[in-house]
C-alpha positions in Angstrom: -72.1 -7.8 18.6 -72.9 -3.9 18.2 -70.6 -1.2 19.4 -70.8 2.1 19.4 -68.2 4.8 20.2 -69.6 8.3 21.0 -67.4 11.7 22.1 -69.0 14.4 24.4 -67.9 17.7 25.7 -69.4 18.8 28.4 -70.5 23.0 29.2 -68.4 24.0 32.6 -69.2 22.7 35.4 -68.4 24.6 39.3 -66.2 22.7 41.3 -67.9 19.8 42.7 -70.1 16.5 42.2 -72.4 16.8 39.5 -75.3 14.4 38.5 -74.5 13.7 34.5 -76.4 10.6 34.1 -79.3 12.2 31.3 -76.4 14.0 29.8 -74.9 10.5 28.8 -77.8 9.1 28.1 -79.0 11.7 25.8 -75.2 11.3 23.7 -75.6 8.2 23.3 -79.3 7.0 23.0 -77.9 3.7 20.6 -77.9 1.9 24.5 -81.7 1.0 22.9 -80.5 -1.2 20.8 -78.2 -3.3 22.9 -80.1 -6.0 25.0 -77.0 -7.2 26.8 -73.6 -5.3 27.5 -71.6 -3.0 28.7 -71.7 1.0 28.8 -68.2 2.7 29.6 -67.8 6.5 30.4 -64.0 7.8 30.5 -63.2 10.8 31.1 -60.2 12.9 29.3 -58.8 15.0 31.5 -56.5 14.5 34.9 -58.3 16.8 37.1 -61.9 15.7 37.0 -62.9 12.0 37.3 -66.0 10.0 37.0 -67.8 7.9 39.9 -71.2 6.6 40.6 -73.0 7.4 43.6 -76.4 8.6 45.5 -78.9 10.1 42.1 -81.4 11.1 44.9 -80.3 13.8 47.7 -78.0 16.4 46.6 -76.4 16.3 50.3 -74.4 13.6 49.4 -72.8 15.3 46.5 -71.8 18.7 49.0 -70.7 16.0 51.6 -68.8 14.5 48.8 -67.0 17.8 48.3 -66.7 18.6 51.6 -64.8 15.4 52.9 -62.6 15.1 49.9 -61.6 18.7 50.6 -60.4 17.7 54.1 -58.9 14.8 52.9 -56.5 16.6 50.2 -56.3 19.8 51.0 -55.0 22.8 48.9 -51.8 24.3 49.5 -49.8 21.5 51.4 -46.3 22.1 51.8 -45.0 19.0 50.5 -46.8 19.9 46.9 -44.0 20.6 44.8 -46.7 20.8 41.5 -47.9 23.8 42.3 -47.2 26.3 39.8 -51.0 25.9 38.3 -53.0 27.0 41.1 -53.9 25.7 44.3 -56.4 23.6 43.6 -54.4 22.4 40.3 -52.0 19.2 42.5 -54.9 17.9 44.8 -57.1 17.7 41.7 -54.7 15.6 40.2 -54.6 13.3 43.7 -58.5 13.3 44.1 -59.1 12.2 40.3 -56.7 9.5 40.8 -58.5 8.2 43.8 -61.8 8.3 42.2 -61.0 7.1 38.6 -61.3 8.3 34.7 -63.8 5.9 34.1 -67.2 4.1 35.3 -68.4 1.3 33.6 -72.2 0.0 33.7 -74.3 -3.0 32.5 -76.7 -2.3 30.0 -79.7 -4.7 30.3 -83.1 -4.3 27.5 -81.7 -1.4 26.1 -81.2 0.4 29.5 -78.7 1.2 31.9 -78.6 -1.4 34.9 -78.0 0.9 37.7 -79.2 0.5 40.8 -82.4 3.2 42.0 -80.8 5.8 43.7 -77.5 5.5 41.3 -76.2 7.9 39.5 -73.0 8.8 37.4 -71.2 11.9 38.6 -69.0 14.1 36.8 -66.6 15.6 39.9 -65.2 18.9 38.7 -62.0 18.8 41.3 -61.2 22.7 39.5 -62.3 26.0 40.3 -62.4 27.0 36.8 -61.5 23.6 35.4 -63.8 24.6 32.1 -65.5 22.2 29.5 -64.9 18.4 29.8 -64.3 15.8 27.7 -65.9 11.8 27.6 -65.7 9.2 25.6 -68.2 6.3 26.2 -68.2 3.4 24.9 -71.4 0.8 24.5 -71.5 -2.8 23.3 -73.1 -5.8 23.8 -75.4 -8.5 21.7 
């Protein structure tokens, strides 16, 4: 069994879904020498998450924004975390909903993901600054 164990920080990203699928793939280009495995992507922080989702039409990734803004919205009374910004406690909900980590097959040396996937970084900050991943890739 191989395994490799690679750390990444990622530039700033706006607040929002971001394609980062070449970014990982670029980190960590010893997926070529796994025929058979896994590939996991976690994320270090607990207000941006990781996903996977449409690679294709950037709509989806401003309708993705758009809906979880309506569905947690800043500046709800109940928020007693709130001394970091507005934006700071629903981060915190929306990156538990969507998860610190994604994990793919790897088959032939390549990702397995399906043609109009792609892994998404989702900045849930206004100024949430660099981010931090760990991924993880094993197999035979």
């Amino acid at each position: 069994m191989k395994c490799f164990q690679k750390q990444l920080k990622l530039k700033p990203y706006a607040r929002g879904f971001h394609l980062i699928t070449d970014t990982i793939l670029n980190a960590i280009p010893e997926i070529g020498q796994i025929q058979m495995g896994q590939l996991q992507v976690f994320i270090k922080h607990t207000s941006a998450s990781l996903t996977i989702n449409e690679n294709a039409d950037f709509t989806v990734r401003e309708d993705f924004e758009a809906h979880f803004n309506k569905m947690v919205p800043e500046n709800a009374p109940y928020y007693k975390h709130n001394y970091e910004g507005a934006d700071d406690m629903p981060a915190h909900i929306k990156s538990s909903l969507l998860g610190a980590s994604v994990q793919i097959p790897i088959t032939q040396g390549k990702l397995n993901l399906g043609i109009w996937q792609g892994i998404y970084l989702c900045e849930h900050r206004n100024h949430g600054g660099s981010r931090e991943l760990v991924m993880t890739a094993f197999g035979v």
